[in-house]
N, C-alpha and C positions, 0 to 999 in steps of 0.2 A: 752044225749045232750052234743057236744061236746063244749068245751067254748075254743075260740080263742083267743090270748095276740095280741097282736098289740105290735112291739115295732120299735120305728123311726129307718130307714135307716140309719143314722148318727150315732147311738150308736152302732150300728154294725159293720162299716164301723171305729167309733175308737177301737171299740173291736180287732177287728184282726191289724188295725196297732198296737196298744200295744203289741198285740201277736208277731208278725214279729220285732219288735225293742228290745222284750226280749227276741228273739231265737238269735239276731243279737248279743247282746252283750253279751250272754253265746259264740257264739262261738267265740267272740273276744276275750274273758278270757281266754280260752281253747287255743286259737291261742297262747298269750300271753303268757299261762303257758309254756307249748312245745317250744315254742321258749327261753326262757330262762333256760329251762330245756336242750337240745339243745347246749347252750353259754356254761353252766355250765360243760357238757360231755367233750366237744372241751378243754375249759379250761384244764380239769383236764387230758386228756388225753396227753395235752403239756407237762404238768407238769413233765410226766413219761418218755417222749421221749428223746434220748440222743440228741445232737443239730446235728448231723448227718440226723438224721430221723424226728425232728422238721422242717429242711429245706427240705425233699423229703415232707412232708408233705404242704408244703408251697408256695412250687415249681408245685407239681405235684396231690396234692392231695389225696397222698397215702404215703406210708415209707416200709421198710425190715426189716423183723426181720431174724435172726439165731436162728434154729430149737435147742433146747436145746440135742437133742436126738440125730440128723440124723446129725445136721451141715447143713442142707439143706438153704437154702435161701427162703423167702417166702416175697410176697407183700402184704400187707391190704391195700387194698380201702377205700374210704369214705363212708361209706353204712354200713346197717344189716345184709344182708344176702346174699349170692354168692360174696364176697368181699375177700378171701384168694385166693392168686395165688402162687401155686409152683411154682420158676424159676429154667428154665436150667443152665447151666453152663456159658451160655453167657447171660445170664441177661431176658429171653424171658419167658412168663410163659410156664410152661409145661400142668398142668393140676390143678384143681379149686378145692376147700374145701369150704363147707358151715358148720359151727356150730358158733350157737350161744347160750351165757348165758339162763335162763330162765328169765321172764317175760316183761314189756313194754318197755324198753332201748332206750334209744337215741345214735344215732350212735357214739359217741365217749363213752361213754360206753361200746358199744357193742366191737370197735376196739379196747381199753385199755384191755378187758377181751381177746382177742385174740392173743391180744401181750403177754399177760403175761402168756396165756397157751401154746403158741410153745416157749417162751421162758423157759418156769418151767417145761411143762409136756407135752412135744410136743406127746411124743408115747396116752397118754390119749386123747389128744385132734384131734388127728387125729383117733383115732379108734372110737366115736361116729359121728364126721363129715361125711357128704356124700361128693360124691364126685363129678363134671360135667367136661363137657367138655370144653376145653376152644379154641375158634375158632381159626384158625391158623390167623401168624397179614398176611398182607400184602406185596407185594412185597419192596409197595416203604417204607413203614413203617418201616422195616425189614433193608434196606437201611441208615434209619435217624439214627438207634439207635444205 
């Protein structure tokens, strides 16, 4: 004999909103966190930059380092990963580095660790990096700069 509960439509219906308004403000904390987690990278990755590369940063949203090793010139993006650019001789990238720290980083984290490895140990840090391609710029691009 099967025995049936009966329970009002209404408690149901605040059941799942509670549900939905406690998924809502876990991901607002999580938002939360990450973004000030985020603030904090950016901060501290200023913190490091000479005022040279504070304003390419500021300007452009990227900066240069000088390869400890090579002498090379190199650009960091704002990003985690595919964000190293070799530059040629006249300021263009040549071809792209991806390596990143281990574990969850926020991008000024990730950038401060990459500056500081082509500035210290550039030959280490390019021989775990992979490498990609980086798309030729454009004519009238090529033009501006």
């Amino acid at each position: 004999m099967a025995v049936w509960l009966t329970v009002p439509a209404s408690w149901i219906g605040r059941a799942v909103l509670h549900l939905i308004h406690a998924v809502q403000t876990a991901q607002s904390r999580r938002r939360a966190r990450f973004e000030s987690r985020a603030v904090r990278g950016i901060t501290l990755l200023r913190e490091w930059l000479s005022p040279q590369q504070r304003q390419q940063l500021e300007c452009f949203n990227h900066f240069e380092v000088i390869g400890c090793d090579s002498g090379k010139s190199y650009r960091i993006q704002h990003g985690v990963c595919q964000n190293v650019l070799e530059l040629d001789g006249d300021g263009r990238p040549r071809i792209g580095w991806c390596f990143i720290p281990e574990g969850n980083l926020v991008p000024g984290d990730v950038m401060l660790a990459q500056k500081i490895a082509l500035e210290t140990d550039e030959r280490g840090a390019l021989a775990v990096a992979k490498q990609f391609l980086v798309p030729p710029l454009l004519p009238h691009v090529v033009a501006a700069t």
